[in-house]
N, C-alpha and C positions, 0 to 999 in steps of 0.2 A: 166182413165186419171188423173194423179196428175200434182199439178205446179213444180215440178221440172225438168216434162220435155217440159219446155219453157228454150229457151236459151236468151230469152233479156236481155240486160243489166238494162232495167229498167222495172222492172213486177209489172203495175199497178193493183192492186187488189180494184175493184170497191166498193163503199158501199151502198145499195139501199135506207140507212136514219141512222141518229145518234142515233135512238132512240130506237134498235133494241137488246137490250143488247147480244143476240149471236152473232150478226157478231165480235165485236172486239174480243168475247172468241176465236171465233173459229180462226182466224186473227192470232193470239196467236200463237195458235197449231200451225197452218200453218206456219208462221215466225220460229218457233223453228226446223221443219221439213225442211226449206228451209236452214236455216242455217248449218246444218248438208251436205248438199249440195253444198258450196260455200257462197253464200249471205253472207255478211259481214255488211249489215247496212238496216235498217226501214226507210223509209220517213212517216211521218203522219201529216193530215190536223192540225197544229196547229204553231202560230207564232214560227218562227225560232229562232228567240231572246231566249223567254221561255224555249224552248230545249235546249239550252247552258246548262241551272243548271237544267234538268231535267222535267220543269215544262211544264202545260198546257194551252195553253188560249182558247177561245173562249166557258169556263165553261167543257170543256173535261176532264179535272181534275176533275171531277165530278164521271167519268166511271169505275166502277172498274176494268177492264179491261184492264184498260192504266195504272193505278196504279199496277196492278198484271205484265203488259209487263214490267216495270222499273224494279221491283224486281227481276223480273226474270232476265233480261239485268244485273242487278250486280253481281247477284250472279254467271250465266256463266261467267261473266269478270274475276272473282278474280281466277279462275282459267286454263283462255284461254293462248294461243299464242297467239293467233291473236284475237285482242276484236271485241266484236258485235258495230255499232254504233245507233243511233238511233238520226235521225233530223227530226223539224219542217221545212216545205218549206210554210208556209202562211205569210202574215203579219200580223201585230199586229194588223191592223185594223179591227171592225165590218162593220157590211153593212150600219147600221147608226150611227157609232163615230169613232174616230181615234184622236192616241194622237197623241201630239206636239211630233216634230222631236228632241227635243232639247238635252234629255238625252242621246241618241242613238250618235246623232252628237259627242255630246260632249266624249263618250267613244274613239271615232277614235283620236277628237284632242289629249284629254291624253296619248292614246298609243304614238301619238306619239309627244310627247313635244313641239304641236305649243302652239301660243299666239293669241286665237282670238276668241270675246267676242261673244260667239255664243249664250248666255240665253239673254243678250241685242237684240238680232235681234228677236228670239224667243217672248218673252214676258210671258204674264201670260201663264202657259200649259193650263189651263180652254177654253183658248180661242181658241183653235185647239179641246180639247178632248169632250165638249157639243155637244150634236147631234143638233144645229140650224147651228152649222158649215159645217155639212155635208146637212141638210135637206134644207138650206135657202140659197142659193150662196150669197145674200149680207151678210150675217152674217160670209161667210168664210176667212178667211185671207189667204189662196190659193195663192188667185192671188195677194196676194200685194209686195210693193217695196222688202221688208224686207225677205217675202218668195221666193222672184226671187236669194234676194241676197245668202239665205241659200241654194238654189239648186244649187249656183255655187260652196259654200264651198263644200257643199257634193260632188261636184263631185271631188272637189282637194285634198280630202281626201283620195279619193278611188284612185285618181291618186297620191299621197301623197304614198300611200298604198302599192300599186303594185311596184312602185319604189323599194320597200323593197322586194320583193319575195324571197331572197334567205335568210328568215327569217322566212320563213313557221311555224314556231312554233305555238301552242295553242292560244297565247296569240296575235299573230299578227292575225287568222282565228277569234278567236274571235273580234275583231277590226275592221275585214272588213267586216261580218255580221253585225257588229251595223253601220254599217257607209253605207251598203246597206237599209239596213229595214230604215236608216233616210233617206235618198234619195226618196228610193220609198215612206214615206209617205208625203214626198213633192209632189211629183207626183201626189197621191191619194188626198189631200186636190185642188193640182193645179184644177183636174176636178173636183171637187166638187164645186168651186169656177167659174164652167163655167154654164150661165145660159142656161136653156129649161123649157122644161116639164115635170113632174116630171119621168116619163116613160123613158123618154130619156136620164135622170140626173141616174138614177138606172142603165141604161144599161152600160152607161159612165162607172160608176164607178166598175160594174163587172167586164167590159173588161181590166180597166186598174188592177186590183186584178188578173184577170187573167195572165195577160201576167209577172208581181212580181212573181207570181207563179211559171209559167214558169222559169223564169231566176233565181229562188231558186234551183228548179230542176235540174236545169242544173250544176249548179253551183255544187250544191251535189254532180253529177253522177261525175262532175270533179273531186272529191275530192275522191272519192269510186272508181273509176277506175281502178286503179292497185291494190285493194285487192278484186275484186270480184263483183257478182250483189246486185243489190237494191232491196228491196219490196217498192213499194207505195202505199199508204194507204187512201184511201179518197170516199168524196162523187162522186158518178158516174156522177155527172153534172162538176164535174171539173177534172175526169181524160178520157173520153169519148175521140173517137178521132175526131166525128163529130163539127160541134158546132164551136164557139170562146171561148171556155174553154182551161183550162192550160194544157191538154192533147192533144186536138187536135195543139197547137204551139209546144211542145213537139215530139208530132208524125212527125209532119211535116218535124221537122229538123231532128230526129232520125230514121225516116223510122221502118226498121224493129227490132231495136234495142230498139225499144217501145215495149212492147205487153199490151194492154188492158183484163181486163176481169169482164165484167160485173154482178155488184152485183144482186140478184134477192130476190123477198121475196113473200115466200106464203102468210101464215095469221102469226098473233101476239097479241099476250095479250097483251103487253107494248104499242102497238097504237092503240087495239082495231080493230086489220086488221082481218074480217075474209075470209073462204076461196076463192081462184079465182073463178071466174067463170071458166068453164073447156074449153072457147073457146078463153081464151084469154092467151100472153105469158105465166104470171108464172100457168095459169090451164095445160098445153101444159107440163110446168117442173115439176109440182105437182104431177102428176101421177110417180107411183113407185117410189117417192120418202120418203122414210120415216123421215130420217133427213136432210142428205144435199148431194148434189152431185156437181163433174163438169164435163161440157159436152163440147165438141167443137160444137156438133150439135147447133147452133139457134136456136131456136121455131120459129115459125111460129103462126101466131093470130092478137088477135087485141089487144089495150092497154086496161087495165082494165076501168073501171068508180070508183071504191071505195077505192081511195088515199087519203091520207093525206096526205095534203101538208101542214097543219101547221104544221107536225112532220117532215116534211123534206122528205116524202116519195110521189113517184110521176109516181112511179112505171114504167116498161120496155114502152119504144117505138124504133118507126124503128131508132130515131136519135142516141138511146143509145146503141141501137146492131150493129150500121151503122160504119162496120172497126172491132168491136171486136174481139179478138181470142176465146174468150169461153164465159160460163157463168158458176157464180158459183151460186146454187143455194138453200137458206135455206128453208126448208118445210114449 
């Protein structure tokens, strides 16, 4: 079985954990191979913004991997027909911080020569981008007058925006991405700025990262549609089709035009994994596997017990295989 013969428009390629330095090598290969096949553009977990010029947030710039796909992305460019593209679909936000909307805002006004004093409503950026804004609701400015009034700019911006469609150029796409990622982190501050528990303020604000996600995705696949399929790129807990992750609203509305394929890991030096037990999913993938494989068959098992979940790894269950097309799987 290889991925090129999945026909969705959007083939999410699952990650079992960031911390795994083969999956992105191999990721690689496989992008370069799908390419030769159609695919015409990468999504990866990383703010959308940043992918405008290249760049990485959420310290993924770190990978050399992601650094090795760029290179490679230009040097194919310089002498394709048809160029590779490659987008972020996250936002800019961490789980505990997120900047002020105001820079972002402010890229839309200029594109397009309104007058309106958006860093006065804004204020200091510190006071959005401190994690007491996210962690403390009375410390968030979320829900104040000022942030009500900046979610209505945001939206007459994008509505501002869209007005202009038959102006599709670089410059206008880049405009409507800063003036979405400002919006949504009004969003993301607004629930942050709603009180609970703290349980419930975490979930809050995954689900609304969630659904940004989503609507980045989407957004992309609009944009990638008349030259071909996507690869997606991310952790298996946000492209999954179960769950309120940004794969399963994704799936939802894209039906079969999604394919999931769930990332898998044996052991690893880099987190210290060693091997499965042999009664549990990746012991079930492990055998006769010497490097990496993919299967359409599922395993069958139980979830392992010896994950790292401070490295991001959390290893297969029935919610992650639940809908999948395949599983790829690293030894």
């Amino acid at each position: 079985m290889n991925l090129t013969d999945f026909t969705a428009e959007l083939l999410a390629l699952g990650e079992p954990t960031h911390f795994e330095p083969a999956c992105a090598r191999l990721r690689n290969d496989l992008f370069a191979q799908l390419a030769e096949h159609g695919f015409r553009s990468i999504a990866l977990e990383t703010d959308r913004v940043a992918a405008l010029d290249g760049g990485f947030s959420h310290g993924l710039g770190e990978v050399d991997a992601n650094r090795r796909l760029l290179a490679w992305l230009r040097e194919y460019n310089e002498g394709a027909e048809e160029p590779l593209a490659c987008h972020g679909f996250d936002t800019p936000a961490e789980m505990f911080s997120a900047p002020s909307p105001r820079t972002y805002l402010e890229h839309a006004r200029d594109y397009l020569g309104l007058d309106v004093d958006i860093a006065a409503l804004a204020g200091d950026d510190e006071r959005w981008s401190r994690a007491e804004a996210i962690l403390d609701p009375a410390e968030s400015p979320g829900a104040s007058p000022e942030a009500r009034e900046l979610r209505v700019i945001a939206d007459d911006l994008i509505v501002a925006l869209h007005a202009r469609t038959p102006r599709l150029d670089a410059a206008w796409w880049r405009a409507e991405v800063h003036a979405t990622a400002g919006r949504g982190l009004l969003r993301y501050h607004a629930a942050s700025a709603r009180p609970g528990e703290r349980d419930t303020r975490i979930s809050r604000l995954a689900s609304t990262r969630a659904v940004l996600m989503a609507e980045n995705l989407l957004d992309i696949r609009a944009i990638e549609a008349r030259r071909g399929p996507t690869l997606v790129f991310a952790h298996n807990s946000h492209l999954q089709r179960s769950g309120a992750g940004a794969g399963a609203i994704v799936a939802a509305l894209l039906g079969d035009r999604y394919a999931f394929v769930a990332g898998s890991l044996g052991h690893s030096e880099a987190l210290g994994l060693g091997e499965p037990d042999p009664d549990t999913y990746e012991g079930h993938l492990q055998r006769d596997t010497k490097t990496w494989k993919l299967t359409a068959d599922l395993p069958v098992g139980r979830k392992r017990t010896d994950t790292k979940p401070e490295r991001g790894y959390f290893g297969l269950d029935a919610d992650v295989l639940d809908g999948a097309t395949a599983v790829w799987h690293l030894a």
